[in-house]
ZAZASE-291153 format. One line per 4 residues: their letters; for each residue y, x, z of C-alpha. Coordinates in nm, 3 decimals. Example, Ala and Ser with C-alpha at 12.3 -4.5 7.8 and 13.67 -1.06 7.14 Angstrom:
residues 2
as> -0.450 1.230 0.780 ~ -0.106 1.367 0.714 $
end
This chain:
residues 329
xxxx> 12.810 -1.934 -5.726 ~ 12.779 -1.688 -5.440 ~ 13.073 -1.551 -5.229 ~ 13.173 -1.223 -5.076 $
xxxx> 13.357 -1.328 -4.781 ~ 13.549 -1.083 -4.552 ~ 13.544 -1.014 -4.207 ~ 13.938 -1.068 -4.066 $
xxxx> 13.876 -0.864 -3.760 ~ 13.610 -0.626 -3.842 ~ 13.655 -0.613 -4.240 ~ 13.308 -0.648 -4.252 $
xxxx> 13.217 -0.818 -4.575 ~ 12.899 -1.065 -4.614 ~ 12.745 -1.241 -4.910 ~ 12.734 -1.629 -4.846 $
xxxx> 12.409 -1.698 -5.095 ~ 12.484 -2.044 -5.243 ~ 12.263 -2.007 -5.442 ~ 11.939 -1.973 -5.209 $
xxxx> 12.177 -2.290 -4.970 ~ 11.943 -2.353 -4.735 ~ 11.931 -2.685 -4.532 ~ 11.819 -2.723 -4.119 $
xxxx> 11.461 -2.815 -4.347 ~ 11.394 -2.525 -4.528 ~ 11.416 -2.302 -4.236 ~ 11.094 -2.229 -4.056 $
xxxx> 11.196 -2.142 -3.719 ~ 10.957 -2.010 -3.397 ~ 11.039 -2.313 -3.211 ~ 11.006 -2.205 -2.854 $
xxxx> 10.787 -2.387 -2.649 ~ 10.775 -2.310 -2.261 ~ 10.488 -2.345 -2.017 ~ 10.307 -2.239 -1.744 $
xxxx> 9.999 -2.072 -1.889 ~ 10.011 -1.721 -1.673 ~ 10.156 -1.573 -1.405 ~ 10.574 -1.563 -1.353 $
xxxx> 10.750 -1.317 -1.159 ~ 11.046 -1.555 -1.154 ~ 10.957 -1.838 -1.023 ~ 10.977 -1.981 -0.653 $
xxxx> 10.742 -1.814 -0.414 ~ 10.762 -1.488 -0.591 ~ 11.082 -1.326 -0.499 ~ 10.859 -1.046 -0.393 $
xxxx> 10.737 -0.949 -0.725 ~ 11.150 -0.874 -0.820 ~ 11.387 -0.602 -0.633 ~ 11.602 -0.751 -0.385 $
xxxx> 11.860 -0.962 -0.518 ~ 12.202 -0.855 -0.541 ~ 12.337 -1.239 -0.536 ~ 12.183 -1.555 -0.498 $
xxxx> 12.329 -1.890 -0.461 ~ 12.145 -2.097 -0.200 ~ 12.109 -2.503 -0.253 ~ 11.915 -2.640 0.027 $
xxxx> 11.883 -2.991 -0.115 ~ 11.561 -2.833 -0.376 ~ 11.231 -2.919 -0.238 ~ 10.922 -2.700 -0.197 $
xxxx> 10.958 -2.360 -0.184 ~ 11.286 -2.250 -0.381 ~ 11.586 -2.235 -0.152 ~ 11.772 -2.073 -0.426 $
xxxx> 11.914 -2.236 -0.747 ~ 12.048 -1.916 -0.912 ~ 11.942 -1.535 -0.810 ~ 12.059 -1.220 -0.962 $
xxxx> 11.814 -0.898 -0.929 ~ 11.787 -0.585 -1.057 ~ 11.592 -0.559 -1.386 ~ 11.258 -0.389 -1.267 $
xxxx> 11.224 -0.194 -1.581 ~ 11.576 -0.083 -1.623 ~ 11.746 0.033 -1.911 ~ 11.963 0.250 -1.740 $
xxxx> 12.002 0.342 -1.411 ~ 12.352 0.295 -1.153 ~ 12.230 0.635 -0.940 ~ 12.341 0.967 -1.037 $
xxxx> 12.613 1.111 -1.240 ~ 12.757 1.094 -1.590 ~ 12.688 1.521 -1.694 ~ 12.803 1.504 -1.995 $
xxxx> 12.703 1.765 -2.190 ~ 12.704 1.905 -2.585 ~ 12.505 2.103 -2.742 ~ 12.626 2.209 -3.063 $
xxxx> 12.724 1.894 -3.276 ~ 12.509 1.665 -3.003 ~ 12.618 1.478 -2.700 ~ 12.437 1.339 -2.419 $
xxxx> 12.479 1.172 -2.093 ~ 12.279 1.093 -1.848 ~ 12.132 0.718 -1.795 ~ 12.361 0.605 -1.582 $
xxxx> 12.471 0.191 -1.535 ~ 12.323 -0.092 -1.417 ~ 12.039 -0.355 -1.546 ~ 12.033 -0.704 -1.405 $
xxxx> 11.831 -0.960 -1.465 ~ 12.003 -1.346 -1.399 ~ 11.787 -1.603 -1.280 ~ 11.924 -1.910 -1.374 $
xxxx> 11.722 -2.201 -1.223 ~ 11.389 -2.204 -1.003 ~ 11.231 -2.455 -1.254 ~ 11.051 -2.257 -1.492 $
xxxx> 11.102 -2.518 -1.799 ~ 11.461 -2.554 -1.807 ~ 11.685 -2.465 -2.051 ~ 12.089 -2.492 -2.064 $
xxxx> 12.043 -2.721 -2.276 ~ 11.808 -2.960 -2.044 ~ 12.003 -2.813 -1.781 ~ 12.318 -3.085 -1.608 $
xxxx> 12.646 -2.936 -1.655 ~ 12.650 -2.837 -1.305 ~ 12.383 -2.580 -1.296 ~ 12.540 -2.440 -1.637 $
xxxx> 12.886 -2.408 -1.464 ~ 12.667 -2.192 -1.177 ~ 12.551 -1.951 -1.409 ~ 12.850 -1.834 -1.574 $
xxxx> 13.018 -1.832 -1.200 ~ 12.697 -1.563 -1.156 ~ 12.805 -1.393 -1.489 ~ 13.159 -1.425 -1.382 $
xxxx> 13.100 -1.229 -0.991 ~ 12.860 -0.961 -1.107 ~ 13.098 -0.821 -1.325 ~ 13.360 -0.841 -1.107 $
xxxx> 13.175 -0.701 -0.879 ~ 13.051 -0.398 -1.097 ~ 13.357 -0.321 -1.297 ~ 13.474 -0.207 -0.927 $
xxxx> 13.186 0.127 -1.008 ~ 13.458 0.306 -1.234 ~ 13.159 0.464 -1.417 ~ 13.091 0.148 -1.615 $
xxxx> 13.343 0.081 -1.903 ~ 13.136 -0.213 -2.075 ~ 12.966 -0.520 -1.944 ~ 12.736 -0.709 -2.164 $
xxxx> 12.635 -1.047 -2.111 ~ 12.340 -1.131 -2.310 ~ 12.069 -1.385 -2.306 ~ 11.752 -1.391 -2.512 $
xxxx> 11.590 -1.724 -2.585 ~ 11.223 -1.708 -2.674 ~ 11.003 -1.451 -2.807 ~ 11.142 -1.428 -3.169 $
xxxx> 11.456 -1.367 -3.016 ~ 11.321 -1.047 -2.762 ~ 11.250 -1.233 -2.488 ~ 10.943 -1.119 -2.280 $
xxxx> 10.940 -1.400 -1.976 ~ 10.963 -1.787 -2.058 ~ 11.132 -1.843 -1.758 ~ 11.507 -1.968 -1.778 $
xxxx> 11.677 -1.580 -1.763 ~ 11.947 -1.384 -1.910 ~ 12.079 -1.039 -1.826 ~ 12.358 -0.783 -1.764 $
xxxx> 12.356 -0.408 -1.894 ~ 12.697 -0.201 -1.763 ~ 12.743 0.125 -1.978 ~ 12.905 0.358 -1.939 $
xxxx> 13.048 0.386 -2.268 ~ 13.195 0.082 -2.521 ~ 12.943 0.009 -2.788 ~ 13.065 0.129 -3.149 $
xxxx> 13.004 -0.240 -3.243 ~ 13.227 -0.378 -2.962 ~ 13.507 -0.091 -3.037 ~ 13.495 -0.201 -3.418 $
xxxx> 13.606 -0.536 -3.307 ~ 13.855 -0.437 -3.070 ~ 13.978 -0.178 -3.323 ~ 14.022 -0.469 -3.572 $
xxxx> 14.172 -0.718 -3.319 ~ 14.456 -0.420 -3.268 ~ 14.528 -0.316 -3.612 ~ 14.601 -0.726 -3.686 $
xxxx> 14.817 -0.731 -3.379 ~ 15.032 -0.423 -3.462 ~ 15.018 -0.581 -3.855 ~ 15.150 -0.963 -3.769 $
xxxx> 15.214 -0.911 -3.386 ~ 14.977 -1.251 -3.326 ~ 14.598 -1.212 -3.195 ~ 14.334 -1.244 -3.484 $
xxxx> 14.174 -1.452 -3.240 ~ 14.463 -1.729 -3.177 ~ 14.537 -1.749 -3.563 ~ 14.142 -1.807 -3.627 $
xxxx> 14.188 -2.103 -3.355 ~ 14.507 -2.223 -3.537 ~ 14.387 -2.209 -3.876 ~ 14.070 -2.343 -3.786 $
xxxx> 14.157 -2.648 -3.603 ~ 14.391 -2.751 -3.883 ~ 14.115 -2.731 -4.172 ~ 13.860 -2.857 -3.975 $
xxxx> 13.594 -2.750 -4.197 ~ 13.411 -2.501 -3.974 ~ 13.438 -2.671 -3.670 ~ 13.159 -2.839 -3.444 $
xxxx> 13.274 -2.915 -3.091 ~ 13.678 -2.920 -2.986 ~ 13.781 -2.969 -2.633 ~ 14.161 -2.880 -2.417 $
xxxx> 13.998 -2.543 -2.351 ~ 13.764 -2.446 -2.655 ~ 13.695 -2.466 -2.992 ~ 13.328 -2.450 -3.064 $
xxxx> 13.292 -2.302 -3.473 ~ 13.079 -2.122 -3.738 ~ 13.263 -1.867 -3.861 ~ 13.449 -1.827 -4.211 $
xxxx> 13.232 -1.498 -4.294 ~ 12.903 -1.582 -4.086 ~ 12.645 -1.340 -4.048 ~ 12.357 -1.589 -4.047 $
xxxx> 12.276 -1.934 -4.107 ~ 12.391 -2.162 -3.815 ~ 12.570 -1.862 -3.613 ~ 12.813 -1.986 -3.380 $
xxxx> 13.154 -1.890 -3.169 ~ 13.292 -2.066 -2.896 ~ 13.633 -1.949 -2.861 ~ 13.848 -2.007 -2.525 $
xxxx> 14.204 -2.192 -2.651 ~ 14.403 -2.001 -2.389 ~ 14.418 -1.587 -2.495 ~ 14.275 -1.362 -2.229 $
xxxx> 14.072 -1.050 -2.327 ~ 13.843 -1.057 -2.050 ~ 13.597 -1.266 -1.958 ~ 13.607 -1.217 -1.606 $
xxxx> 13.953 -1.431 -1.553 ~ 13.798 -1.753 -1.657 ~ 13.958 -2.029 -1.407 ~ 13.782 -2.313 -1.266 $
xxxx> 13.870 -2.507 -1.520 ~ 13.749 -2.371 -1.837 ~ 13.411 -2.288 -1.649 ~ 13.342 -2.661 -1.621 $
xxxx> 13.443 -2.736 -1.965 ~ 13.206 -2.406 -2.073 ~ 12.945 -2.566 -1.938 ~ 12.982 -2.917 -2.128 $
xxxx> 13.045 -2.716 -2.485 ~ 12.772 -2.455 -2.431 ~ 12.480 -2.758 -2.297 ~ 12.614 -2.959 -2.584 $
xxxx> 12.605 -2.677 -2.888 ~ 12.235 -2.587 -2.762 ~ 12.133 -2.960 -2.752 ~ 12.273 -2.985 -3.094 $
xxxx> 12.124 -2.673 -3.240 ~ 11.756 -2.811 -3.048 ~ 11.803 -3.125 -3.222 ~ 11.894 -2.968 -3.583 $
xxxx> 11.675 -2.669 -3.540 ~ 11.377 -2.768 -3.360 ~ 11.454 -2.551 -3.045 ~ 11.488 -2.234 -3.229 $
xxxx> 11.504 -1.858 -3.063 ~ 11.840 -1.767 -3.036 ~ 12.029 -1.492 -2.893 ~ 12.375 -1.520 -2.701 $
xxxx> 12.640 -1.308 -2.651 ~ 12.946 -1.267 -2.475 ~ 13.198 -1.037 -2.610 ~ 13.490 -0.971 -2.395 $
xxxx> 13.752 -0.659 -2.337 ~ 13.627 -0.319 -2.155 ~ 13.599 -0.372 -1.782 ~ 13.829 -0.022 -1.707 $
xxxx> 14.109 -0.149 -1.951 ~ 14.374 -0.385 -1.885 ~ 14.456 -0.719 -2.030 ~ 14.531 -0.723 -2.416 $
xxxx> 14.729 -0.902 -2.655 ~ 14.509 -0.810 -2.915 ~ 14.206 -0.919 -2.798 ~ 14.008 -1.233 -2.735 $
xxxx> 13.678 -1.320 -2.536 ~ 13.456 -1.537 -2.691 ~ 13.083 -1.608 -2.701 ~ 12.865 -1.574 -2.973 $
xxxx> 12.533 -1.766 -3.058 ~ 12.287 -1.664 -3.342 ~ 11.989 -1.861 -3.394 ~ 11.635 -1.622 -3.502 $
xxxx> 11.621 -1.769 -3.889 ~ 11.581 -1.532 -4.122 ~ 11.514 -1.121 -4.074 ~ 11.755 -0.824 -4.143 $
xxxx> 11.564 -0.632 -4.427 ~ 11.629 -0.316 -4.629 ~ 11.928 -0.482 -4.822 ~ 12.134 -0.561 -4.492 $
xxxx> 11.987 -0.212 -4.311 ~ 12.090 0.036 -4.576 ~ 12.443 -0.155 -4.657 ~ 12.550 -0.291 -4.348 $
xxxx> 12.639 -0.630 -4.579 ~ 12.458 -0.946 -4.470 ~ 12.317 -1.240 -4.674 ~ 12.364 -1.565 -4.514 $
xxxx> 12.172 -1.855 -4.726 ~ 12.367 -2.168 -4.544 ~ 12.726 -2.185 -4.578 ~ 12.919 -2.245 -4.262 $
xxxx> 13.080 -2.552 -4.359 ~ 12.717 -2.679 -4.407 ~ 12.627 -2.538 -4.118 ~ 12.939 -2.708 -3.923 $
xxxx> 12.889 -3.046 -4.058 ~ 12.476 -3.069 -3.999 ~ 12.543 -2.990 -3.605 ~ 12.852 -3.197 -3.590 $
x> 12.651 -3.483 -3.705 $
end
């Protein structure tokens, strides 16, 4: 029989359709295939076609003509802009703002075919260190309250280059989608006095059910009230509620769990589009007890129709215990 599960953080209820259960089978992903059919902006020999980078990590040991193994650079078609000022301004009931944050595009390898997932755990680790510095370095522009860390993975997800990329949009505001979660996060804490977060973890670990991947310093998991088929948190053990203080540590193990979810996905999924999030505290705010950084993967599956548009509820045809056991297998 179907379920109407809820949300703990957001309240945010979904329908889990058991009876449309789909299995890894009956899905008929985009699988994405990469190659080298047309021109790339990204790849070695080409830095010209990009703005200058704002960081690069140089590796000398690569042959031929990359002497980089991760760049950063601004997006060339920006969202929003870092010059200029805020002006906020009403008119009437309305609000507006100027443009004003930043749009960066990461780089993440010079070979055009790689993936994290083909990527060694090295390279991963390098990434997130380049996630990790640029928003260190741009929550120092007080302007920008919000750093999100997104990376689209083929077309059906929104990306528009094949090359191995992800990006970084500061705003100048905190999404209502990010606040909802940090709302929900706070009303838990001042409810139980615990982080939503560390009890998921708890409760989690001790059922076992939902879990995929568990290491010292995270627990890898499809959520108890999944959006969509296959989606996927990987949750830091230790509480912190930004991003940005990861240690040394928990980047190498971030690396292992996030190759190894994205191998397993490839293998279950037939290297679907996905999308990939990190959610983590506002940059201007300090540390939390309420809230929890954590990463967030959602394969491209099914479509959001009229249903989930015009009620906000979502329909999610695989179960995430199903889910859980078909990629821990």
């Amino acid at each position: 029989m179907p379920e109407l599960r809820k949300d703990p953080i957001t309240g945010r209820w979904v329908i889990i359709s058991t009876d449309r259960a789909r299995r890894p089978s009956d899905f008929a992903p985009e699988t994405v295939s990469i190659s080298r059919s047309r021109f790339c902006p990204f790849c070695p020999g080409n830095e010209d076609k990009t703005p200058p980078e704002v960081l690069a990590y140089a590796n000398e040991a690569l042959r031929g003509q990359a002497r980089w193994s991760t760049r950063v650079v601004p997006n060339k078609f920006p969202a929003l802009r870092v010059e200029g000022e805020l002006d906020r301004q009403g008119e009437g009931l309305y609000d507006r703002m100027n443009g004003v944050g930043a749009h960066e595009v990461v780089i993440e390898s010079p070979d055009h075919e790689a993936t994290i997932a083909t990527m060694d755990e090295a390279k991963v680790a390098e990434i997130i260190w380049a996630f990790r510095d640029r928003v260190l370095d741009l929550k120092k522009d007080r302007r920008l309250r919000y750093m999100m860390l997104f990376k689209n993975h083929g077309a059906g997800a929104g990306a528009s280059l094949e090359h191995p990329h992800s990006q970084i949009i500061a705003l100048p505001i905190v999404p209502k989608r990010v606040q909802e979660e940090i709302d929900g996060a706070r009303r838990y804490y001042e409810f139980k006095e615990r982080c939503v977060y560390c009890d998921i973890l708890r409760q989690e670990a001790r059922d076992d059910e939902r879990v995929v991947i568990r290491t010292e310093e995270f627990l890898t998991l499809c959520p108890f009230a999944a959006r969509f088929p296959f989606e996927t948190w990987i949750v830091p053990q230790r509480h912190e509620s930004h991003f940005e203080t990861i240690s040394e540590r928990e980047v190498y193990n971030l690396s292992w769990t996030l190759k190894t979810i994205l191998r397993k996905m490839d293998k279950v999924l037939e290297r679907p589009a996905f999308n990939l999030m990190i959610h983590t505290a506002p940059a201007q705010e300090p540390a939390s007890s309420h809230y929890h950084w954590h990463i967030e993967i959602i394969p491209k599956l099914t479509r959001v129709a009229g249903f989930e548009w015009g009620t906000g509820f979502f329909i999610n045809p695989t179960p995430p215990e199903e889910a859980a056991r078909f990629l821990r297998e």
